[in-house]
C-alpha positions as CSV (number, residue, x, y, z in Angstrom):
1,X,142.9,64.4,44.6
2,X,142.2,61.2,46.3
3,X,140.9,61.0,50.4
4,X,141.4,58.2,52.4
5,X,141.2,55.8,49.1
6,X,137.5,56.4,49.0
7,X,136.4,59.8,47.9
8,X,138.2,62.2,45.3
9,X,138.3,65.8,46.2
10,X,137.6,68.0,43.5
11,X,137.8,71.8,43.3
12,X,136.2,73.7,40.4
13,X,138.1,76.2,38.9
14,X,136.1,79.5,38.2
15,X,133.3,78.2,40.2
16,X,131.2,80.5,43.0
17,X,133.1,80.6,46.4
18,X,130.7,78.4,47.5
19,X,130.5,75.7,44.9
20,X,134.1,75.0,44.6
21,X,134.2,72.0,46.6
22,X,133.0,68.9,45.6
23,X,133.8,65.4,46.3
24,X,133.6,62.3,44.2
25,X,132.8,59.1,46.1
26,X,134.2,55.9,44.9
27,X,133.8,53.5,48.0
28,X,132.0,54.9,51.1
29,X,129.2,53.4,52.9
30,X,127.0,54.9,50.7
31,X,128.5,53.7,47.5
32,X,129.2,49.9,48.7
33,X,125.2,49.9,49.8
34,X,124.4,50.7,46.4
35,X,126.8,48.3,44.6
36,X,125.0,45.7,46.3
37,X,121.4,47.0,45.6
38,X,121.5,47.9,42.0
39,X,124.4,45.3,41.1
40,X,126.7,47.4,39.2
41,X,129.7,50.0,39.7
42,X,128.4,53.0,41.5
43,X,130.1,56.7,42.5
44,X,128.1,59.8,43.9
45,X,128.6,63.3,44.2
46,X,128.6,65.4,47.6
47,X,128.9,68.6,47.8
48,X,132.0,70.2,50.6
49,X,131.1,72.4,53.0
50,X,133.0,74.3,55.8
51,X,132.2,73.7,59.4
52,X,129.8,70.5,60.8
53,X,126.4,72.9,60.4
54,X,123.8,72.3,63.1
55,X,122.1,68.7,63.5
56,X,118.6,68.8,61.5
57,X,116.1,67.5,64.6
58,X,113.2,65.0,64.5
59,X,109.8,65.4,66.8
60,X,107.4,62.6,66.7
61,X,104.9,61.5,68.8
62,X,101.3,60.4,68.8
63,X,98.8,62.6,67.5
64,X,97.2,64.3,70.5
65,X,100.2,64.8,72.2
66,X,101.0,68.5,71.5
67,X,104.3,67.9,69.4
68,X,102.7,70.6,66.7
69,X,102.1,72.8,69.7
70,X,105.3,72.9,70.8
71,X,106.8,73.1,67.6
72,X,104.9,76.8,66.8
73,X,106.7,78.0,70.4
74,X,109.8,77.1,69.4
75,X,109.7,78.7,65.8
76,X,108.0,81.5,67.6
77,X,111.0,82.4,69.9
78,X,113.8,81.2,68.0
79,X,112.2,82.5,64.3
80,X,116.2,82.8,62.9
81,X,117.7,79.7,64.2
82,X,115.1,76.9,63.2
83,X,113.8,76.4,59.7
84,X,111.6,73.3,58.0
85,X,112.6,71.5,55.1
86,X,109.9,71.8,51.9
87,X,108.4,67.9,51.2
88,X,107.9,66.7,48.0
89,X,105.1,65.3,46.6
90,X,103.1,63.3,43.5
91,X,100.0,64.9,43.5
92,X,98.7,67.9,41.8
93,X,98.9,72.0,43.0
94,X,96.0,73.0,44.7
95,X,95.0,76.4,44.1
96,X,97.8,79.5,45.1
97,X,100.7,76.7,46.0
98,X,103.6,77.5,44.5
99,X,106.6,74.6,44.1
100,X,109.1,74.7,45.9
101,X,107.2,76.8,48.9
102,X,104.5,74.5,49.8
103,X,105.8,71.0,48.1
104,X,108.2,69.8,45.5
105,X,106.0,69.2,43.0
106,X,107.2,65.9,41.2
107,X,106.5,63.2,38.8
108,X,106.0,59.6,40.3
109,X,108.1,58.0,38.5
110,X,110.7,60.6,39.1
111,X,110.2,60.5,43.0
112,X,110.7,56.3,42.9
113,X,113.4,56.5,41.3
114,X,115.0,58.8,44.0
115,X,113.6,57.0,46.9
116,X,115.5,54.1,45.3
117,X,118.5,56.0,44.6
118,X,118.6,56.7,49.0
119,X,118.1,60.5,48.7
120,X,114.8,60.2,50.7
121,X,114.8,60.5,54.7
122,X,111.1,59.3,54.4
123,X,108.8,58.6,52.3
124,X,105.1,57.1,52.4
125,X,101.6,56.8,50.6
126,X,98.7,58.8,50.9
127,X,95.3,58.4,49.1
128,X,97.4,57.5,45.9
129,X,99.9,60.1,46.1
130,X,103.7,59.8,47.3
131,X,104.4,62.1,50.5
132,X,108.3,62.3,51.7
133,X,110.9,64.2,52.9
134,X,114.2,64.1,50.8
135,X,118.1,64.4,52.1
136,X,118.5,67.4,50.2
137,X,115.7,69.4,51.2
138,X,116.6,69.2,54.6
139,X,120.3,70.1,54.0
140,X,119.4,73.0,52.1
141,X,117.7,74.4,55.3
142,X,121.2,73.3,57.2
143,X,123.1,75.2,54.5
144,X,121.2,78.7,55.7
145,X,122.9,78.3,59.0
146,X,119.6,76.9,60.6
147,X,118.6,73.6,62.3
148,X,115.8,71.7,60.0
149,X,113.1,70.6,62.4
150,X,111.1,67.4,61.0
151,X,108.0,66.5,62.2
152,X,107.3,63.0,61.4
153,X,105.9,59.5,62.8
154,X,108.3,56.9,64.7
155,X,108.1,54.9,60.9
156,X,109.6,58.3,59.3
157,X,112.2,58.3,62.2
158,X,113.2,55.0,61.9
159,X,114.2,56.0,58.4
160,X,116.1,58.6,59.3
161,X,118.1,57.1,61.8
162,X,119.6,54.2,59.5
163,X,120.2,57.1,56.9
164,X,123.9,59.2,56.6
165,X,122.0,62.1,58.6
166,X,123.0,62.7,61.7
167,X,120.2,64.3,63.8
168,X,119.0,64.6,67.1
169,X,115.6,62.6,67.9
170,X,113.1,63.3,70.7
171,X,110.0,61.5,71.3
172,X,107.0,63.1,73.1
173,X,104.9,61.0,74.6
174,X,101.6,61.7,76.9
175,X,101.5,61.2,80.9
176,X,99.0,58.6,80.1
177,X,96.8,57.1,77.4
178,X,94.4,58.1,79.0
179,X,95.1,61.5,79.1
180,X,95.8,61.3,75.4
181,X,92.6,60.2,74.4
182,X,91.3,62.8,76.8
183,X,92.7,65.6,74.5
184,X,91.6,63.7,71.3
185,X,88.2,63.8,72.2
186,X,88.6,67.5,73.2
187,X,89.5,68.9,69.8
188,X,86.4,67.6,68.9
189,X,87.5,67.7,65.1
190,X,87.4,64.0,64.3
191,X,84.6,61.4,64.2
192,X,84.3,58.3,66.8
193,X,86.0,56.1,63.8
194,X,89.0,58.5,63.4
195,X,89.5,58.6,66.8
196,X,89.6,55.3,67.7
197,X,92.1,54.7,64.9
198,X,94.1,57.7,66.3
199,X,94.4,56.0,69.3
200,X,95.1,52.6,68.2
201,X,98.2,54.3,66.1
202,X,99.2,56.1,69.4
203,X,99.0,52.9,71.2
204,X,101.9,51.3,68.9
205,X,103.6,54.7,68.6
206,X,104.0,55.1,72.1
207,X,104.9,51.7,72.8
208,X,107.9,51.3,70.2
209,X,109.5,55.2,70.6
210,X,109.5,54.1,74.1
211,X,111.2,50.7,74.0
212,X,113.3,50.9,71.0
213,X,116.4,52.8,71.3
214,X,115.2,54.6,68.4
215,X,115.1,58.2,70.2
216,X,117.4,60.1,71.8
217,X,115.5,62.2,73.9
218,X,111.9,61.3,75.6
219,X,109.8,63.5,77.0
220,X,106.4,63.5,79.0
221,X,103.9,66.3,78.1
222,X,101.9,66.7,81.4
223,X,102.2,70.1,81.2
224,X,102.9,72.2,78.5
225,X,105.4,74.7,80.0
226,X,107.3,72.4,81.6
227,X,107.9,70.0,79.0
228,X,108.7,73.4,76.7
229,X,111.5,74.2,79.1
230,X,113.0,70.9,78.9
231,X,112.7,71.1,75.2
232,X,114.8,74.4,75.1
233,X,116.9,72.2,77.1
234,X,117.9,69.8,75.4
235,X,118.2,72.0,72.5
236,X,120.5,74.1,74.3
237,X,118.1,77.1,74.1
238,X,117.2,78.3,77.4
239,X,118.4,81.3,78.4
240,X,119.5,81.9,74.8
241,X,118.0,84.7,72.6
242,X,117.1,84.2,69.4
243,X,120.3,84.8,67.6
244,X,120.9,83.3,63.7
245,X,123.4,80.9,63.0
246,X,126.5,81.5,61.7
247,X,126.8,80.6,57.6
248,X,129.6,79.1,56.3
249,X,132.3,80.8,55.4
250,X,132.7,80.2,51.8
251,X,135.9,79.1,50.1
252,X,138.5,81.1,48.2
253,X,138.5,79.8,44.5
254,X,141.8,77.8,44.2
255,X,143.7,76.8,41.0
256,X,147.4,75.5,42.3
257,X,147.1,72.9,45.0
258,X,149.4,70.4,46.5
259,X,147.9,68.1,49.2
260,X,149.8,66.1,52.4
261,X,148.2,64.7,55.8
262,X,145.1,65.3,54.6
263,X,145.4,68.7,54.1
264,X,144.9,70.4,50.8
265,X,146.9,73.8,50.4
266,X,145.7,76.3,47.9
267,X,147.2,78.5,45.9
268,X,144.9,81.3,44.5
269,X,145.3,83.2,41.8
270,X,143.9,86.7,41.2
271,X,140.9,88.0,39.0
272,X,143.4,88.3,36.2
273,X,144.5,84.6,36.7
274,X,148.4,85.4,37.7
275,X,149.6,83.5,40.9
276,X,149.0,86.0,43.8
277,X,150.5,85.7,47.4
278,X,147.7,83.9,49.0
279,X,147.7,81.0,50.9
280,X,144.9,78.8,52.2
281,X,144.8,75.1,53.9
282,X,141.5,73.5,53.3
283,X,142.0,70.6,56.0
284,X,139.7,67.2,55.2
285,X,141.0,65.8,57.9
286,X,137.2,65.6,59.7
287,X,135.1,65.2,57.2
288,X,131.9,63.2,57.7
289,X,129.0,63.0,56.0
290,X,128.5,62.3,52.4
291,X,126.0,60.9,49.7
292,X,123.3,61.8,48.8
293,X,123.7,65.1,51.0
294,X,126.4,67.2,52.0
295,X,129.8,66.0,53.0
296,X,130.7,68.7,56.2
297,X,133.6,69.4,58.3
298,X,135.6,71.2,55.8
299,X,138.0,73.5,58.0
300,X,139.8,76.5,56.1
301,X,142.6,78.7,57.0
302,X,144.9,81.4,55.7
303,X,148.8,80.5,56.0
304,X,150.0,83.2,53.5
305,X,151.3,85.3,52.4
306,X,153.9,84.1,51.3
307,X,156.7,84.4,48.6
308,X,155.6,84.6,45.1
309,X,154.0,82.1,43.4
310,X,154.4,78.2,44.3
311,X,158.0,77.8,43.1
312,X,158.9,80.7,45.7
313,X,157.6,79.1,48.6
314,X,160.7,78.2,50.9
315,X,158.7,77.1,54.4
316,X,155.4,77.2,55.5
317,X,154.5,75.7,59.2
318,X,151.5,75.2,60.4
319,X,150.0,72.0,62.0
320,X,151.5,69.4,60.4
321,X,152.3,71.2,57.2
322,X,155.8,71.1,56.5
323,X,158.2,72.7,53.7
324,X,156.3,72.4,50.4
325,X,158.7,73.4,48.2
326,X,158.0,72.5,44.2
327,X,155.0,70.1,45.5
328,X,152.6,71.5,43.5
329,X,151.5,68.3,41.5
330,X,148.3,69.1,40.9
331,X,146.6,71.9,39.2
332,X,143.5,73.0,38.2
């Protein structure tokens, strides 16, 4: 069923609830970008998904400046609502990881091609080896009903901000250099070379999350309690326990549909495969999102029941869904 002349919506028949929706893209933003980069025709497959899920959010800031600390407090308190996403990478297992729990294990030439493809946030090189953190990773933390935290540089964020992901971006930055290479030099882990090249990255760091536009949100560490609260803040968290986010609700398997206004309503059927009495709108009218991760906003309702079968249905109202009867053009 064509959307808005640039995605088809698809629903599998005999598919799990919540696999059913899928949508074919033809001539989105993503799409048109790759036309252009690959120089041939071009569609791409995202997956449907009920309700917006919460915004993935990116922390970066100099090294020094107690991002990773503040990080560990908030998947401390909030254990159920905040999740990472696993990173991929090109070199080899060290001893006891395990794919898919420590890294994505891939081949070079496998990861390139994806990076090309767009379905990397970020990605960079390390001592040889390809480090990044991919689209789909990060929705898959999403899907659980928790909000992906990234911890990456201002490069990695600047990625992320000109890709389909919509996040939220805060920038921590120190009360003064100053200070910063104060609590360098108080680790005491690194040698006089590494810290001096700490602190020259910190320097241009600082200087372009500050300036940019690039974050959202910037705050100053002086103290580590206070710039926690304003953290929870931001985020919405203080005063909030730790309660786990709702997970979509999946979708009915659908055989019979007929679509108008951008609503979709479904006839199901029942485990014997006769026409039952059940109703469903599956509304796209707010759908964002798209290639190469998940295309969200899917809302769902039950209208029915109602007469029996398609052919039976007189009236149904709700919204702008109007008498239906015989529309049934589509089937699957």
């Amino acid at each position: 069923m064509l959307l808005n002349r640039d995605r088809i919506l698809i629903l599998k028949r005999d598919s799990a609830p919540d696999d059913c929706a899928w949508f074919l893209e033809v001539d989105t933003t993503f799409v048109n970008e790759h036309k252009k980069i690959l120089n041939t025709e071009v569609v791409a497959w995202s997956k449907g998904v009920k309700g917006d899920g919460p915004k993935p959010i990116v922390i970066s800031g100099p090294s020094g400046v107690g991002k990773g600390t503040l990080i560990s407090k908030l998947m401390r308190d909030f254990p159920s609502t905040f999740g990472f996403s696993v990173s991929h990478t090109t070199r080899a297992p060290r001893d006891k990881e395990m794919d898919g729990i420590h890294y994505h294990f891939t081949d070079r030439n496998v990861m390139e091609k994806d990076i090309q493809d767009g379905k990397f946030l970020e990605s960079a090189q390390v001592h040889e080896n390809l480090y990044g953190t991919s689209i789909e990773a990060v929705e898959t933390v999403t899907d659980s009903g928790k909000r992906c935290i990234l911890d990456i540089d201002v490069q990695g964020a600047r990625s992320v901000k000109a890709s389909s992901l919509e996040v939220i971006s805060i920038f921590i930055c120190p009360p003064s250099f100053e200070e910063l290479e104060k609590r360098l030099r108080a680790r005491g882990t690194e040698t006089e070379e590494q810290v001096q090249k700490r602190l020259r990255n910190a320097k241009a760091e600082i200087e372009q999350g500050k300036s940019s536009g690039l974050f959202d949100h910037i705050l100053v560490n002086d103290d580590l309690e206070t710039c926690y609260a304003n953290l929870k803040k931001i985020l919405a968290l203080d005063g909030h326990n730790d309660i786990p986010a709702a997970k979509n609700v999946e979708l009915p398997l659908g055989h019979l549909v007929a679509e108008m206004d951008q609503k979709v309503l479904i006839h199901c059927r029942t485990e014997l495969g006769r026409p039952s009495n059940n109703l469903f709108v599956l509304d796209v009218s707010s759908v964002k999102g798209g290639a190469p991760g998940r295309t969200r906003g899917l809302n769902m309702y039950a209208i029915g029941p109602f007469g029996d079968g398609v052919n039976g249905i007189k009236q149904v109202e709700n919204n702008s869904f109007s008498a239906i009867e015989g529309r049934a053009s589509h089937y699957y």
